[in-house]
C-alpha positions as CSV (number, residue, x, y, z in Angstrom):
1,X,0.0,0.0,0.0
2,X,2.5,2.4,-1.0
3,X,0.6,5.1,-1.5
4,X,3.3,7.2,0.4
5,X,5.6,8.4,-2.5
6,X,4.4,10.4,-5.3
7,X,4.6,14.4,-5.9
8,X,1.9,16.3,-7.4
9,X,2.7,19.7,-8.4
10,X,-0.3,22.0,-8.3
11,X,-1.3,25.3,-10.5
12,X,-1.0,27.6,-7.9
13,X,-1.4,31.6,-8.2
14,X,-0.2,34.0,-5.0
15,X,-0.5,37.5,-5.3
16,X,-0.4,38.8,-1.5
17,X,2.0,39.9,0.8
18,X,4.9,36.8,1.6
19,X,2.8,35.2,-1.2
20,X,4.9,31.8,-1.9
21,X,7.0,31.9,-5.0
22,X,6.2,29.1,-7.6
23,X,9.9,28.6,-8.2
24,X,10.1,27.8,-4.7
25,X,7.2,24.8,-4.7
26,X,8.7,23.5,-8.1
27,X,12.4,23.2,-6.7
28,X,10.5,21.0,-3.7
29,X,8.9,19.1,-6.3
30,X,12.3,18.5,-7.7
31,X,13.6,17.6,-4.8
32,X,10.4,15.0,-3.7
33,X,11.5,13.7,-7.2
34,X,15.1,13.5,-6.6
35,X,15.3,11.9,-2.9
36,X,15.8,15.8,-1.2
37,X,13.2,15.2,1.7
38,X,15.3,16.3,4.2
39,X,16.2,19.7,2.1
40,X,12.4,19.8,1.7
41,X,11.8,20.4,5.0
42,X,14.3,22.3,6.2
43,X,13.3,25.0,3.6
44,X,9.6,24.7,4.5
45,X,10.5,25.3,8.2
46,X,12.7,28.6,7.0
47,X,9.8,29.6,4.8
48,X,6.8,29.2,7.1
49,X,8.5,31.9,9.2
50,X,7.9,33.8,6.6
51,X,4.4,33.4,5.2
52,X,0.9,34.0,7.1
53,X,-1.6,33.3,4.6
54,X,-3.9,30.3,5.8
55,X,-3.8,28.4,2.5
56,X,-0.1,28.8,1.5
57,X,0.5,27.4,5.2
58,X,-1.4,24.6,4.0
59,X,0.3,24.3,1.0
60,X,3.6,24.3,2.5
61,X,2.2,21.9,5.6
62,X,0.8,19.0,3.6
63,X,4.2,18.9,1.0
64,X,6.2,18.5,5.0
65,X,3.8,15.6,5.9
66,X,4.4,14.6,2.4
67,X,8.5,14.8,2.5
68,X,8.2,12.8,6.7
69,X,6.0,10.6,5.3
70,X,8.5,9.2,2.4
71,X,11.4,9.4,5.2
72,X,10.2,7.0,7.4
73,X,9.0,4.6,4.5
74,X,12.1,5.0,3.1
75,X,14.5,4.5,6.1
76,X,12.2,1.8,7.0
77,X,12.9,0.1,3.7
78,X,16.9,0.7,4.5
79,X,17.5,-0.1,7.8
80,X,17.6,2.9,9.2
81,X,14.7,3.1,11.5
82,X,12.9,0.9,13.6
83,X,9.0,0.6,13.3
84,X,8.6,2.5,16.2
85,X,11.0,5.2,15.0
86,X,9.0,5.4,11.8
87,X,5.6,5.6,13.3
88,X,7.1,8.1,15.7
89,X,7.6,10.3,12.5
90,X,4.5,9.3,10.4
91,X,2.3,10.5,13.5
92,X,4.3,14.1,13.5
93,X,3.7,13.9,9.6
94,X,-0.2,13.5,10.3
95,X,-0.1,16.4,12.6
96,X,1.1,18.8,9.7
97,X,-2.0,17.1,7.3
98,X,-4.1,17.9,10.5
99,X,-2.8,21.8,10.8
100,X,-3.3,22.1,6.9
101,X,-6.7,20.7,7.1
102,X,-7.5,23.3,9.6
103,X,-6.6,26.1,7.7
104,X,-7.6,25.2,4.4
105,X,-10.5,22.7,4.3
106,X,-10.8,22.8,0.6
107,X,-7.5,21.6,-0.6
108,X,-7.4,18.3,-1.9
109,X,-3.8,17.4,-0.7
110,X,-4.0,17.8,3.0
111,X,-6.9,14.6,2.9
112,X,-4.7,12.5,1.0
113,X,-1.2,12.9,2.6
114,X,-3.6,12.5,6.1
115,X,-5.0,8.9,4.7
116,X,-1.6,8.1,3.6
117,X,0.2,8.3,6.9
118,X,-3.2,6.5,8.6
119,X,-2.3,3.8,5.9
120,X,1.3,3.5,6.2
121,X,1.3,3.0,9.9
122,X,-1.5,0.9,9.7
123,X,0.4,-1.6,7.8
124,X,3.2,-1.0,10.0
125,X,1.8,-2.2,12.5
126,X,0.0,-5.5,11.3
127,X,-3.0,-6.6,9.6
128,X,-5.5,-6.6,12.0
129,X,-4.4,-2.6,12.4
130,X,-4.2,-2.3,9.2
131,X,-8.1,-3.4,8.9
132,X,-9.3,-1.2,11.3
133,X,-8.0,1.7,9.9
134,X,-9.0,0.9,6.5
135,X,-12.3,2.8,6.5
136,X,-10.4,6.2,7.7
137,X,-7.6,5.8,5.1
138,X,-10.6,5.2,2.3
139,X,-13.0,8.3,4.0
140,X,-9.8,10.4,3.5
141,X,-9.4,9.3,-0.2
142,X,-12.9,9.9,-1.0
143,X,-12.1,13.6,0.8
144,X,-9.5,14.0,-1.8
145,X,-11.5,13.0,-4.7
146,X,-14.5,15.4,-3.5
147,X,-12.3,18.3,-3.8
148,X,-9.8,17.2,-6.8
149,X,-11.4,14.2,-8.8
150,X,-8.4,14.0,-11.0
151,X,-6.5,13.2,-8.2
152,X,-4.0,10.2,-9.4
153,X,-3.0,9.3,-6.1
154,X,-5.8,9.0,-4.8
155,X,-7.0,6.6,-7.0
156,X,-3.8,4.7,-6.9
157,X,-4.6,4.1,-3.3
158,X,-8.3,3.4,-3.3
159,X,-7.0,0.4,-5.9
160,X,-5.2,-0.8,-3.3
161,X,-7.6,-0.7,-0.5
162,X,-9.9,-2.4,-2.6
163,X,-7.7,-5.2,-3.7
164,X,-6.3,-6.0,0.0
165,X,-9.3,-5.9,1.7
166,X,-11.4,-9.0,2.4
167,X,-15.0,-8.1,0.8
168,X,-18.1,-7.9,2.0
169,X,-19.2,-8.7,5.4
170,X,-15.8,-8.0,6.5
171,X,-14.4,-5.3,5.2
172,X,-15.3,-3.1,1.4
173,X,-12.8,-5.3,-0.9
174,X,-13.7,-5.5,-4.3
175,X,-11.7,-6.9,-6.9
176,X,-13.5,-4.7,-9.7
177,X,-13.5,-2.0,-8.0
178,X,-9.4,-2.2,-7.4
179,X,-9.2,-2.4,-11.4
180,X,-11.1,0.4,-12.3
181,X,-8.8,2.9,-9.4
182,X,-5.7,1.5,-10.6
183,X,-6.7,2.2,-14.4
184,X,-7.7,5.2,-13.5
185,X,-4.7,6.5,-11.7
186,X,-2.6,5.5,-14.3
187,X,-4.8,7.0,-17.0
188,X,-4.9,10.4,-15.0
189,X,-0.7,9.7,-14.2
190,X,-0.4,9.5,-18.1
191,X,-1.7,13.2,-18.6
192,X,0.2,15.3,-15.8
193,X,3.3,13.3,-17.0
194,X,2.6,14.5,-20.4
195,X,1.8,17.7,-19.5
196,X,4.8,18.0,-17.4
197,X,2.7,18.5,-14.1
198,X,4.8,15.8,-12.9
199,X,8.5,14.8,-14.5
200,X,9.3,11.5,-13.2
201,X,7.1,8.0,-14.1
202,X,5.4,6.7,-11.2
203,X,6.2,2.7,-11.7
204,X,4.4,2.1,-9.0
205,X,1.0,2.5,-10.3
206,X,1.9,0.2,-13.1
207,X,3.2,-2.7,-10.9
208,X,-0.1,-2.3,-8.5
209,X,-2.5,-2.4,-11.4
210,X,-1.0,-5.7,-12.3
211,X,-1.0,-6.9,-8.7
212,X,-5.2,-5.7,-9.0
213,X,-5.6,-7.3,-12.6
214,X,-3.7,-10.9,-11.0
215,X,-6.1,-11.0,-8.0
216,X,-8.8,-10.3,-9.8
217,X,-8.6,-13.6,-12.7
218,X,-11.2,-12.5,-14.7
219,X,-10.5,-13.5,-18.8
220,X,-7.0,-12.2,-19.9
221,X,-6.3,-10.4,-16.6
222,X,-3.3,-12.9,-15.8
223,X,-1.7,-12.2,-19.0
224,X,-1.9,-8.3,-18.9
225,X,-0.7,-8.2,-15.2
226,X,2.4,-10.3,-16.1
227,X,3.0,-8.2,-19.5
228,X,3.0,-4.6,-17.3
229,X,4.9,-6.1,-14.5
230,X,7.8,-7.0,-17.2
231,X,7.7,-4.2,-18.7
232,X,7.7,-2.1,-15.6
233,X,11.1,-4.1,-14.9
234,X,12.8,-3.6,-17.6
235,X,12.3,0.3,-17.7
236,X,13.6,0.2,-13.9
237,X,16.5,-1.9,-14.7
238,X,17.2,-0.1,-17.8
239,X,17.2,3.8,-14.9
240,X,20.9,4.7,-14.8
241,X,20.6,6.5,-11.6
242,X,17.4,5.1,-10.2
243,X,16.4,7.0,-6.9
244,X,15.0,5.4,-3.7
245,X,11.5,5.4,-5.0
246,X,12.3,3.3,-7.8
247,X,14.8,1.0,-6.5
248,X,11.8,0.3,-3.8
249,X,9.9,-0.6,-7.0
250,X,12.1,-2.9,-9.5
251,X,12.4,-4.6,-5.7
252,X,8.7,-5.0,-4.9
253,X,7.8,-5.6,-9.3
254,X,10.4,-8.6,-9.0
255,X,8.7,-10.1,-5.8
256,X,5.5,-9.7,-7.8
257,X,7.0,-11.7,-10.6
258,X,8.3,-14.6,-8.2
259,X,5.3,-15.3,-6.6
260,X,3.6,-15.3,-9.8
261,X,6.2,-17.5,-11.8
């Protein structure tokens, strides 16, 4: 359920006094992209010194929880921290989604980087945690998608919810349902990365749509999930300077492709 590493870079217009500069969010976009989350929040502490406008706060809160969020998956993925050091962090990252919420209810970010941390300690911490806080990691998706229906990440996650979960009367799993997020998310991935809202290729969301088209079986699916998950590994094998992100990916693509072998 890695939902917890993905950068979208908003159309954003300031015009006010300490309004934030929109060379400033792209150089932390570049550096989500480019594995400079510790940068990241380092310059967002200097800057929210500076600025007092509710929603730029916001703006600059949700891209911390964002940058605390990736560090403890990360470092967890290393070595580096313990589970309790990373939940330690995810739960100050979810304070910063919290602080953003309250002063900007309608942004669309704040809800997702919220479920994401939920999510990512959730699964930190076991299944049966993981269960129980699936409904507040889905209600804060659905938040997302209220205000910002094109939200790729959002979808991305909501696939994987749906494909995890046991279905009904457990829990909301549904196999179909987890096909039609992930293609979406990738569909919706596609046009910001050809638009340039985003400049790196999230493999992620190809690798969990063929995880979602694998549990799922229906006519064909097996075939397509083990034709994306190649392909996936060869672009990632092929990166000359793969960053964390992706190295976490060729990793989790080639598990994919053992257990389906």
């Amino acid at each position: 359920m890695r939902a917890l590493i993905v950068g979208l870079i908003l159309a954003l217009g300031f015009g006010n006094l300490a309004a934030l500069d929109a060379d400033f969010l792209s150089d932390l976009e570049r550096l989500h992209e480019t594995d400079g989350h510790q940068e990241i929040l380092e310059r967002i502490d200097s800057e929210l010194e500076r600025v007092t406008d509710p929603t730029e706060r916001a703006e600059l809160l949700w891209r911390m929880t964002r940058a605390e969020l990736t560090l403890a998956d990360f470092g967890r993925w290393r070595g580096e921290l313990s589970d309790r050091e990373a939940i330690a962090m995810l739960e100050e990252a979810a304070s910063h989604a919290d602080r953003a919420i309250s002063l900007a209810a309608d942004l669309a970010d704040p809800y997702f980087w919220k479920g994401a941390t939920v999510g990512l300690r959730g699964q930190i911490r076991g299944v049966l945690n993981s269960l129980f806080m699936a409904s507040d990691v889905r209600d804060y998706a659905e938040r997302t998608l209220e205000r910002n229906s094109d939200h790729a990440e959002a979808h991305y996650l909501l696939g994987q919810l749906y494909r995890e979960l046991p279905g009904w009367p457990i829990s909301f799993g549904d196999r179909e349902r987890a096909v039609d997020y992930g293609r979406r998310a990738i569909g919706l991935h596609e046009d910001d990365y050809a638009e340039g809202r985003v400049t790196a290729r999230y493999y992620d969301f190809y690798t969990q749509l063929a995880a979602s088209l694998w549990r799922r079986n229906a006519r064909g699916d097996r075939e397509d999930a083990f034709s994306l998950l190649r392909t996936n590994i060869e672009e990632l094998e092929a990166l000359s300077a793969p960053t964390t992100r992706q190295r976490m990916e060729l990793e989790t693509a080639r598990e994919f492709l053992t257990d389906w072998s």
